[in-house]
C-alpha positions as CSV (number, residue, x, y, z in Angstrom):
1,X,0.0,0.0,0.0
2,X,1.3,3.3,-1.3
3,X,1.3,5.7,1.9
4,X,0.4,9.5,1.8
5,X,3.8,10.7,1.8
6,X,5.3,8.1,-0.9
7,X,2.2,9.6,-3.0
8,X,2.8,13.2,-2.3
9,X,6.7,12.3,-3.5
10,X,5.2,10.9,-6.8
11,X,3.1,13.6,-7.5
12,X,5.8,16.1,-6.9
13,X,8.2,14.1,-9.4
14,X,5.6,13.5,-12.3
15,X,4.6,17.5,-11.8
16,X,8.6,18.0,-12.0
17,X,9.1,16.1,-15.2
18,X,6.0,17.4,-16.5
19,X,7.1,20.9,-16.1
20,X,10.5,20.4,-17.7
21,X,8.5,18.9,-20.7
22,X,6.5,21.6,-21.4
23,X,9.0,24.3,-21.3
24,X,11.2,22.4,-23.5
25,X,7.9,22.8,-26.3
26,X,8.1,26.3,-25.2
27,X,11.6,26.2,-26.3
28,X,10.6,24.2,-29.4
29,X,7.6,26.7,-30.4
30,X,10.0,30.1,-30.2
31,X,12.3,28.1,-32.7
32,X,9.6,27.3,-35.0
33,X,8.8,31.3,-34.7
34,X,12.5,32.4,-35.2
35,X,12.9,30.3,-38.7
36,X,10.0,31.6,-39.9
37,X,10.7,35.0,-38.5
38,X,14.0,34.0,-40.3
39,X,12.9,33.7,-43.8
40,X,10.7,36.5,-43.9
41,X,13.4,38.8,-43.3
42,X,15.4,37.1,-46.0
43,X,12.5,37.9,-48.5
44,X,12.2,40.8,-47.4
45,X,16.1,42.0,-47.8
46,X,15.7,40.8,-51.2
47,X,13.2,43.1,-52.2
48,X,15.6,46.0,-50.4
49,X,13.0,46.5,-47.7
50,X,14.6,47.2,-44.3
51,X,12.1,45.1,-41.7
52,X,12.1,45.2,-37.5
53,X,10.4,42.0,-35.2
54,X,9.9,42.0,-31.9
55,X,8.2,39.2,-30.4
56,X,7.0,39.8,-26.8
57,X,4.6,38.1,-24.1
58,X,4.2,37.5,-20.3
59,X,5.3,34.1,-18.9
60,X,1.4,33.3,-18.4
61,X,0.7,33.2,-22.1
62,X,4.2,31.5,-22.4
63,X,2.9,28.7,-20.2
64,X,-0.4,28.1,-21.8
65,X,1.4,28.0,-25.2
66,X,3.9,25.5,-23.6
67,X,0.6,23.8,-22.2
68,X,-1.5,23.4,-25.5
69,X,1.5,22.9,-27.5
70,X,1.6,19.2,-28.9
71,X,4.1,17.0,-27.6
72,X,6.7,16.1,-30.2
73,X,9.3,13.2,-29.0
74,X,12.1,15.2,-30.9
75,X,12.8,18.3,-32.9
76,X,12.4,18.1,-36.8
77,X,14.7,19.3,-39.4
78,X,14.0,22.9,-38.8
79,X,14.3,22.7,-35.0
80,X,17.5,21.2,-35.1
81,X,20.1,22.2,-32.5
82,X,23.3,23.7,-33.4
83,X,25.9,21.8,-32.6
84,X,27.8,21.3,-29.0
85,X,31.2,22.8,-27.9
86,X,34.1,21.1,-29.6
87,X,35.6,19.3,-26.7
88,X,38.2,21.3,-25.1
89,X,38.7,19.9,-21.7
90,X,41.3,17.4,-20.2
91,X,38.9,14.3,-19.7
92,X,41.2,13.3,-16.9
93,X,40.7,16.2,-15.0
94,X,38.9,17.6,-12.4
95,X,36.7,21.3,-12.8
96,X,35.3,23.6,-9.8
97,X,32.4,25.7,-11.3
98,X,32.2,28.7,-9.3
99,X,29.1,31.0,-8.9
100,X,29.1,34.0,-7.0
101,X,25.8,34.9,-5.9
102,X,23.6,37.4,-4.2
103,X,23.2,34.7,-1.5
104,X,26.9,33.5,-1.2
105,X,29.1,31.8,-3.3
106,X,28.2,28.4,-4.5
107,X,30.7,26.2,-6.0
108,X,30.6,22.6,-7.1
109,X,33.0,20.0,-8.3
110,X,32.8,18.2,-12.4
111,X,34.5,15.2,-12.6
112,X,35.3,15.5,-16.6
113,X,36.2,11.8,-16.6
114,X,32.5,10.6,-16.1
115,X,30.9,13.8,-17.6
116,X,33.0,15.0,-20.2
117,X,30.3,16.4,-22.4
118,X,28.6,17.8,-19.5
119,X,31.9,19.5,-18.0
120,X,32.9,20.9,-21.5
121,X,29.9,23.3,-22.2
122,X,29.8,23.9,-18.9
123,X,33.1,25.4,-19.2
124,X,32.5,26.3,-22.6
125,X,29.2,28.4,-21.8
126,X,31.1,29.9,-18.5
127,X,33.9,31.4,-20.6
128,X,31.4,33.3,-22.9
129,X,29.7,34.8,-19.7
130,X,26.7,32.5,-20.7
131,X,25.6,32.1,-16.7
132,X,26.5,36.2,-15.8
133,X,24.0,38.3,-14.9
134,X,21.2,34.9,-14.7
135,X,18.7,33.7,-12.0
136,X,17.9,30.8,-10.6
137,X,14.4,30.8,-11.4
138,X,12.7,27.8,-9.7
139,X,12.6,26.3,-6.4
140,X,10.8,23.0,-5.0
141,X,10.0,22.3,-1.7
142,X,7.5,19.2,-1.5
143,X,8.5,16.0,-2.5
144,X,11.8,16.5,-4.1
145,X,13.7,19.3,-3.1
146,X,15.8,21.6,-5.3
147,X,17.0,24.6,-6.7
148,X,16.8,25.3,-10.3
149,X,19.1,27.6,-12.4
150,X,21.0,28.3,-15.9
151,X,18.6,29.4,-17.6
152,X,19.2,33.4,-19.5
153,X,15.5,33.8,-20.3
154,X,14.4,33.2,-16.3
155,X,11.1,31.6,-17.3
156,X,12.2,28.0,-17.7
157,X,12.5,28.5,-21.8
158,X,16.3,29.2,-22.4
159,X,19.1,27.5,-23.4
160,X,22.1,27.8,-25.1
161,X,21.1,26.6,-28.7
162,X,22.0,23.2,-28.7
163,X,21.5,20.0,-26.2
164,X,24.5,17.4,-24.8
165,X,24.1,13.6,-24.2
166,X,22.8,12.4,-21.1
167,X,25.8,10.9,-19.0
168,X,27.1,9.2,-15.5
169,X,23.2,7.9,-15.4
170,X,23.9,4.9,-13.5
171,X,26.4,6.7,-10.7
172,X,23.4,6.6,-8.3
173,X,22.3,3.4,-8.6
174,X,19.8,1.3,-9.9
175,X,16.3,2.5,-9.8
176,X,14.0,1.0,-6.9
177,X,10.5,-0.3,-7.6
178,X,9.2,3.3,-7.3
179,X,11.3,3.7,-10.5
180,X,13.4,6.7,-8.5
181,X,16.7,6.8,-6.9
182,X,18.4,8.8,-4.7
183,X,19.9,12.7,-5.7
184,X,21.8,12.8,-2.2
185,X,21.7,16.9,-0.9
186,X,24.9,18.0,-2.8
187,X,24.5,16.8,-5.8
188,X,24.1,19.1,-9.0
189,X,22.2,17.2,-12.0
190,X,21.3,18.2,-15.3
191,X,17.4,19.4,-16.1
192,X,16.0,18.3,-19.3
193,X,12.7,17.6,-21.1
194,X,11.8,14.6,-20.1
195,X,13.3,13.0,-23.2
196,X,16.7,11.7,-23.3
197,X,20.0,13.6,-24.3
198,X,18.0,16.5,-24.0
199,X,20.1,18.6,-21.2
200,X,21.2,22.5,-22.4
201,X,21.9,24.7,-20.2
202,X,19.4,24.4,-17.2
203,X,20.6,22.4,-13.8
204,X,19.6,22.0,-10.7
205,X,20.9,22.1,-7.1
206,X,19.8,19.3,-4.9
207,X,19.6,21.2,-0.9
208,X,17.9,17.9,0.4
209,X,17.8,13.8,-0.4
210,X,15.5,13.9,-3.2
211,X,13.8,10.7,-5.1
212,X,14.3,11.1,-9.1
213,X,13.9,8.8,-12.4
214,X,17.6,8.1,-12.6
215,X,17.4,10.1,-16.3
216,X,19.1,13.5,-15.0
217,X,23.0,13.8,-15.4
218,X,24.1,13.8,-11.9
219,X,27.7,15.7,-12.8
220,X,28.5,17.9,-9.8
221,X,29.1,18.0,-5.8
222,X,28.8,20.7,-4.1
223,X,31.1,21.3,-0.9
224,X,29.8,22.2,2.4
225,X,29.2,26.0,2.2
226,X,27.6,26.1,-1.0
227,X,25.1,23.4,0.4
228,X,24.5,25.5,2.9
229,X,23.8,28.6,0.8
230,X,21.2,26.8,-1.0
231,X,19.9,25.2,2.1
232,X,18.9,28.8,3.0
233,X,16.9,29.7,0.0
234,X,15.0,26.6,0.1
235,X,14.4,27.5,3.8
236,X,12.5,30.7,2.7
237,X,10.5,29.3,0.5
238,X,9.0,30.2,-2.7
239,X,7.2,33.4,-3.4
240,X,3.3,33.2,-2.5
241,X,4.0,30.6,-0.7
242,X,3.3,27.7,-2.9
243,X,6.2,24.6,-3.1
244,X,7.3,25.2,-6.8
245,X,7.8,28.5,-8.0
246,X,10.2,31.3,-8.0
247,X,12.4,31.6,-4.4
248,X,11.6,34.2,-2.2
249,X,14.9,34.7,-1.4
250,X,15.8,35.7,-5.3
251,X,19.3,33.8,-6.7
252,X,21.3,36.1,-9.2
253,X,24.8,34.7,-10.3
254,X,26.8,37.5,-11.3
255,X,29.6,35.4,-12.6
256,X,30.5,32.3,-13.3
257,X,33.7,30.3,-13.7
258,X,35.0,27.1,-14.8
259,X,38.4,26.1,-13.8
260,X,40.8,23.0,-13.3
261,X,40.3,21.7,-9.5
């Protein structure tokens, strides 16, 4: 028999995974937009006609578009991503990513031997300034437990124009009957859309033991401080009170940094 709390855990998860699915067709729907945005500006500069487009909208109408939007297993042609970093890293090598914060520094450690895709855009991304000037825009705190972050739009829709193989998925251990296992409180794992090799940009901080489908690239530790630091803003909660939503206690990075441990 399935007790409340085991239940209240699984509804949390499934909301979780259904969330990151539909901002990923959120994602999907603004490319569609930008290549046809795309071409008519190319007709248009044939003709010699000079043309402006701004495409606006609060995150409400972003989320019902994300909601009615219908669920495609992968992009087509004209959604393809561009493609990944061109691997940089030493694979044998350890990387501290380093986030200085309105609420302390966070820093957490990439082991590029088990994550080397993962570690490389990180890295990649956090010597263009990718991360700078960001917020983490989500926190959880019913059922799973976690602070969510890289993502330059702040709505849940960015990335960084291309996706990375899923990695390291079997560090944690094989998945109970429940179909979870463990993200131990330290541990910083890649979001995605639900589908595989799907990760971008977007990751999230685990503050406290949280059950997960073992399908999000655990690739980082955080040491004891930066725990801590997130431990705080999932203390104060989410704005309006509600357990998934934007943290009260607001997270800007105002750099970020990649750099051999």
């Amino acid at each position: 028999m399935v007790s409340s709390d085991q239940r209240r855990r699984q509804l949390a998860r499934e909301k979780f995974e259904r969330q990151q699915q539909r901002r990923e067709e959120a994602r999907r729907k603004t490319r569609r937009l930008t290549v046809v945005i795309a071409s008519a500006l190319a007709v248009v500069a044939v003709v010699g006609v000079t043309a402006f487009v701004s495409l606006g909208g609060d995150d409400k109408d972003k989320k019902d578009a994300a909601s009615s939007a219908s669920p495609s297993p992968s992009p087509s042609a004209s959604e393809s991503s561009a493609p990944e970093p061109a691997m940089k890293i030493d694979k044998k090598s350890k990387y501290t990513m380093s986030l200085k914060t309105n609420q302390g520094d966070i820093a957490f450690t990439m082991d590029a031997a088990k994550t080397p895709h993962t570690t490389n855009s990180f890295k990649s991304l956090a010597d263009k300034g990718f991360f700078d000037g960001t917020k983490c825009h989500r926190l959880t705190t019913q059922g799973i437990f976690v602070l969510q972050c890289g993502d330059p739009k702040g709505d849940g829709t960015g990335g960084p124009g291309y996706t990375i193989p899923d990695e390291n998925l079997t560090a944690l251990g094989k998945a109970g009957k429940d179909g979870t296992v463990t993200y131990p409180a330290g541990t910083v794992a890649m979001a995605n859309t639900g589908q595989p090799h799907t990760g971008g940009s977007q990751f999230f901080l685990v503050y406290k033991d949280s059950k997960l489908p073992p399908t999000y690239t655990p690739f980082g530790t955080m040491d004891a401080a930066s725990l801590k630091a997130v431990k705080a803003v999932g203390t104060a909660g989410v704005t309006g009170g509600a357990a998934d939503g934007a943290p009260k206690k607001a997270v800007t990075i105002s750099k970020a940094a990649v750099d051999k441990a």
